[in-house]
N, C-alpha and C positions, 0 to 999 in steps of 0.2 A: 504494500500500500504506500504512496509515494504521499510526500507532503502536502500539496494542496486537496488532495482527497480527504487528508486527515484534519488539516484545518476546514473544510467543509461542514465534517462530521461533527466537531465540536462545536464549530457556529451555530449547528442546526439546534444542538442540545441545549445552546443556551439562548437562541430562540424561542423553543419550547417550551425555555422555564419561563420566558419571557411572558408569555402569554398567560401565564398560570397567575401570574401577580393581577391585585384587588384594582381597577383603575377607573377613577372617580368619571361617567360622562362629562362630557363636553359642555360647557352654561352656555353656548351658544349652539344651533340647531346645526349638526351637522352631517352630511354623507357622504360617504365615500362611494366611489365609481371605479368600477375595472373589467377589462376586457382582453378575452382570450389570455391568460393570467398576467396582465401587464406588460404583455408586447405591443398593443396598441392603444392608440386614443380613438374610440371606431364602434359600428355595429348601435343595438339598442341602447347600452349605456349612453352613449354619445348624443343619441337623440333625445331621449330622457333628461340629461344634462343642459342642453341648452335651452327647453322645454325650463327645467327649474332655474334659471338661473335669468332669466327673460322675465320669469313670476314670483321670484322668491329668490332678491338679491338680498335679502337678510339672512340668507342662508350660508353657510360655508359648505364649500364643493370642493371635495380633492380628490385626483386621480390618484390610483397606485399605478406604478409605472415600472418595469424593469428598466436594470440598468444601461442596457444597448439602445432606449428607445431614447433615455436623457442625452446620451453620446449622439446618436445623431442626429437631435433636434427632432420638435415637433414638428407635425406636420402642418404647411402652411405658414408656419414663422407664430403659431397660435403661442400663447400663454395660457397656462394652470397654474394651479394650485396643487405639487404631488408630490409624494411621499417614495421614495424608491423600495420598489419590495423585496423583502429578503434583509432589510434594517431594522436597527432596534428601535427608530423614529417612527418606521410603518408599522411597529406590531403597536406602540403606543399610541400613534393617533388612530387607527382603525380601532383598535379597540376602546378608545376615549369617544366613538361614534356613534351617532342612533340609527341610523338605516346602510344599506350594503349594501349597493347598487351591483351587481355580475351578471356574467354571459353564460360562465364557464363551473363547472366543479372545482371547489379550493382543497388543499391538504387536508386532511383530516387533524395535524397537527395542530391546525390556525383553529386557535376556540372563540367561538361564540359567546361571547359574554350574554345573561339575562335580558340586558336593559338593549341590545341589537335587534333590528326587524332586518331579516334580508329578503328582498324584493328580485329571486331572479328570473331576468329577461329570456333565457337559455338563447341558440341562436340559428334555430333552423327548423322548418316542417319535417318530422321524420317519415324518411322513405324507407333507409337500412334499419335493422333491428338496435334496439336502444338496452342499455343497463341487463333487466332482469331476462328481458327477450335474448339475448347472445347466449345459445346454448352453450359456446364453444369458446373458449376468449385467447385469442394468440398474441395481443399486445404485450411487450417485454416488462419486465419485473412485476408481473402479478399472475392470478391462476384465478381462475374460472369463479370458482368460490370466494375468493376475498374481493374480486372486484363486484361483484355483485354483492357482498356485506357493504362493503364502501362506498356503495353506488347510494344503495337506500338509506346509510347513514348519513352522509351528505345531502341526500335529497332530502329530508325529512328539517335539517336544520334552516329549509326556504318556509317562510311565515306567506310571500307567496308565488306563483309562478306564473309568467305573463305563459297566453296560449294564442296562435292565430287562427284555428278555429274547432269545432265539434269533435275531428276528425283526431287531433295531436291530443286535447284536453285527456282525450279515451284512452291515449298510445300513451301518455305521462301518466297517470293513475297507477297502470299497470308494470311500465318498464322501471319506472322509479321508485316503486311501494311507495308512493306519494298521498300523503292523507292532506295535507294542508289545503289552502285556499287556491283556489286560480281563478287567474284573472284572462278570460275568454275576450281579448281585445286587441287581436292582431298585434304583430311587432311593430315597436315603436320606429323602427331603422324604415318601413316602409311606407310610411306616411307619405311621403314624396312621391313614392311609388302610386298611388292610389289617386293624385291628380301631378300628371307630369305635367311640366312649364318650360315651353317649347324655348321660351330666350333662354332661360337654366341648361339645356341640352348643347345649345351654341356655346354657351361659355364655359362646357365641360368642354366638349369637344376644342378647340382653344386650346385651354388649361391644357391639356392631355398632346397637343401638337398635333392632332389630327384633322386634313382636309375638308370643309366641310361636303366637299361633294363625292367623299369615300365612302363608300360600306364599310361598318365594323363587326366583327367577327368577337366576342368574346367566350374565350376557353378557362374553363374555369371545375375542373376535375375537383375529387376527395382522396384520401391517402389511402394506401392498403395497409390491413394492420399487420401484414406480413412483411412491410418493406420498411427495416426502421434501418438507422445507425445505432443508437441507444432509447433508453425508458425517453417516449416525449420529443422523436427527433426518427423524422420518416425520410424515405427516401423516394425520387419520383423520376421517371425517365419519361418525355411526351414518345408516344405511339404513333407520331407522324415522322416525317420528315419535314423541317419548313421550309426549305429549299423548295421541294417539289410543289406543295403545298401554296407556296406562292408563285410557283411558274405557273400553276392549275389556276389561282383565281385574277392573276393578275395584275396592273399596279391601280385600279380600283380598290383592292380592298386591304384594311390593316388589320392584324391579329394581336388583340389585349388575350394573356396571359396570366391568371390569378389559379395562383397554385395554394393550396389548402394552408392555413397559418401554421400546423404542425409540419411540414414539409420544408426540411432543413437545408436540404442544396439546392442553390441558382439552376439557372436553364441557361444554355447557352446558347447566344444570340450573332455569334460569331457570323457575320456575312448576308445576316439577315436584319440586321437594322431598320430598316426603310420601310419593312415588311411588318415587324412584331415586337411588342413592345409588353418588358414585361412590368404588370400592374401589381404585383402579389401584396407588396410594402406599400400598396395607395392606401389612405386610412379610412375610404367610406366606400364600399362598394356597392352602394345604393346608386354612388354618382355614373360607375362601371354600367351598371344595368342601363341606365339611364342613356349612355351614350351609345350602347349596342346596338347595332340593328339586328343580327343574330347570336343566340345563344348556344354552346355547345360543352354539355357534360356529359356527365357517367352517370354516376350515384350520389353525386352530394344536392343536399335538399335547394342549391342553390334555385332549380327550376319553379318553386314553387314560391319565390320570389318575384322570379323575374315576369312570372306567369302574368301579374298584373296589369303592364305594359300591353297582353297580346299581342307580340312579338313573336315571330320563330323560334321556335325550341329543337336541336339537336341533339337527339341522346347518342352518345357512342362508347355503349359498354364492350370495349375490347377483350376484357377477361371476363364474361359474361356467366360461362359456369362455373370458373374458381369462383367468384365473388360471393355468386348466389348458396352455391351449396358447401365452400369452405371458410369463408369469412364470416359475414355476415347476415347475409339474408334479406327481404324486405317483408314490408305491412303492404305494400301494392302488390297487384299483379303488374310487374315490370313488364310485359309484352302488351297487355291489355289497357292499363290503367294510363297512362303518360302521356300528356298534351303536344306530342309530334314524333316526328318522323325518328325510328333507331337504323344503327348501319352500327356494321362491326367491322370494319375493317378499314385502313386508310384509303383504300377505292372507293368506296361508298362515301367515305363523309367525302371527298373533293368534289365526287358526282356530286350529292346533296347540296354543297357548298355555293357551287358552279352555277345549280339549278336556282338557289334563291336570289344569287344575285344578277339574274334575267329577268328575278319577278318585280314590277314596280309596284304591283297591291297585290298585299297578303289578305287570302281569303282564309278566315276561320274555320275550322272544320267542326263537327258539332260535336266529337270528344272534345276537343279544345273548350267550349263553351260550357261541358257538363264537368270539367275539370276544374273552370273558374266557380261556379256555381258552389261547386263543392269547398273549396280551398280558399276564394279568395274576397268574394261579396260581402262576408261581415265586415273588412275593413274600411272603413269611412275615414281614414285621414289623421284620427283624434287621437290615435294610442299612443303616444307620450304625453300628452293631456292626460289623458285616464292615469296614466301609469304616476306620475307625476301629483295628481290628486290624493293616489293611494298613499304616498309618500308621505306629503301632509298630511293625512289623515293620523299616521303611527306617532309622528310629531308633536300636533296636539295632541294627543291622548297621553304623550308620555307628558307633557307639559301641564296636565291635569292632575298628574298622579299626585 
């Protein structure tokens, strides 16, 4: 065991005692916000966060943030209020706090004090199987049985959980042994989504450096939990070639790139610059969606975001039966269920590719419409309002006590 592993080990320890100590709340109202465990400023916290801070500047808002995100600056040149996680300063103010704004499952280590409400956002519709559904668990440093203890123990510490509709509420009950509260009120992150604003698309597009008379292609896969480097750090190879891939659609169109937050090595972009561009490290991929004019995944529940828009949707499950019958699994019928066209192979997505961008109007087909129906009609815009009122609500009442 070599020295920095060992002073690791002992930080962790007296982290942990850390947490165990009495620490008086906060006399002013305060939350903390974090996302995808502090790698980004992004997703529902984000929208939730400016949502309170627009209503409720008597508030104290501070991000937890790891420490690669403080090194390379926020995104935009923004300012916080943040605490770096994995310091004795972030176990003390998170736990001097009343509400717990996350995306993501925390350590089981990080204790909840009494007087916390945690409010989490989670950060996707599940398509693949979720916590107690994974018969089988191949992800590195844990076994089938402890991650599912750990699943439900962490789940059960949410006071409540945002849902985006009928369909997740039913899937979270169950994959999470979730008994608490939730709150059936779409993702906060997709409010934008639910009325796009055609100058906002211009000055993504912009912002991003792209033409505005190009078609955009956004690629945007999940990680395999067979393909890691270590615990928390996946690895990902694209299934195309973009070389070809760009001789096939031409210099009409550009390829955004957003590789899953757990997926630890770059893509390399070598010679294809002009062509693809990658987005992974952009911190709101509401805005991503927003500037796509096609979408193209696998299995991450990104589709049933973007589905909003009605938009193109390409699925291309490459490893189609590993996936299904060794990894994961789904709650859809993945051939039956899904709002567009699947291809499994790089011939088929450049065909499909090729083909939408001859089409000038996308005609809906009427799974597409029974898929929104299903998934995406309750949301009305408001859910960082809602979510955000919830917030309040624990506030004053602790303020009563």
């Amino acid at each position: 065991m070599d020295l920095i592993t060992i002073l690791r080990k002992v930080k962790r320890r007296l982290l942990t005692y850390a947490f165990k100590l009495n620490y008086r709340p906060a006399k002013r109202p305060t939350v903390i916000f974090e996302s995808f465990g502090g790698r980004q400023v992004s997703d529902s916290p984000l929208a939730i966060y400016k949502e309170m801070k627009k209503e409720h500047p008597d508030y104290r808002l501070i991000w937890v943030v790891n420490k690669q995100l403080v090194e390379d600056g926020f995104p935009n040149g923004e300012r916080y209020d943040y605490v770096v996680r994995g310091s004795f300063k972030w176990v003390r103010t998170i736990e001097k706090a009343h509400v717990w704004v996350e995306n993501a499952r925390l350590p089981r280590w990080v204790k909840k004090p009494a007087h916390v409400k945690i409010l989490q956002t989670w950060h996707g519709t599940p398509l693949k199987k979720l916590g107690l559904d994974i018969a089988q668990v191949t992800m590195p440093g844990t076994t089938t049985e402890k991650y599912h203890e750990n699943f439900v123990h962490e789940a059960n510490r949410w006071d409540a959980l945002i849902s985006p509709n009928a369909y997740s509420t039913k899937i979270f009950r169950q994959a999470f042994g979730y008994q608490n509260e939730i709150l059936e009120i779409g993702y906060p992150r997709n409010d934008e989504l639910a009325h796009p604003n055609a100058a906002k698309i211009r000055q993504l597009k912009e912002k991003l450096g792209i033409p505005l008379d190009k078609k955009v292609v956004l690629y945007a896969p999940t990680y395999r939990d067979n393909q890691f480097f270590t615990k928390g750090k996946y690895a990902f190879s694209l299934p195309f070639d973009l070389a070809k891939l760009r001789a096939a659609l031409g210099e009409d169109t550009i390829l955004l790139l957003r590789m899953h937050y757990l997926i630890a090595n770059a893509v390399d972009l070598t010679g294809v610059e002009d062509f693809a561009i990658d987005v992974s490290n952009y911190p709101d991929v509401a805005d991503l969606y927003l500037a796509a004019d096609v979408l193209v995944t696998d299995y991450s529940s990104v589709f049933f975001d973007y589905a909003y828009l009605k938009r193109p949707i390409v699925f291309f499950p490459y490893d189609y039966e590993t996936y299904r019958d060794e990894l994961r699994g789904f709650y859809l019928d993945y051939q039956k269920d899904l709002p567009g066209k699947i291809v499994y192979n790089e011939g088929e997505l450049t065909h499909e590719l090729a083909q939408l961008a001859k089409e000038t109007q996308q005609q809906l087909s009427p799974q597409f419409e029974q898929f929104y129906a299903r998934f995406c009609a309750i949301h009305a815009g408001d859910a960082a309002a809602q979510a955000t009122n919830w917030v309040s609500q624990q506030l004053q009442a602790y303020e009563t006590k």
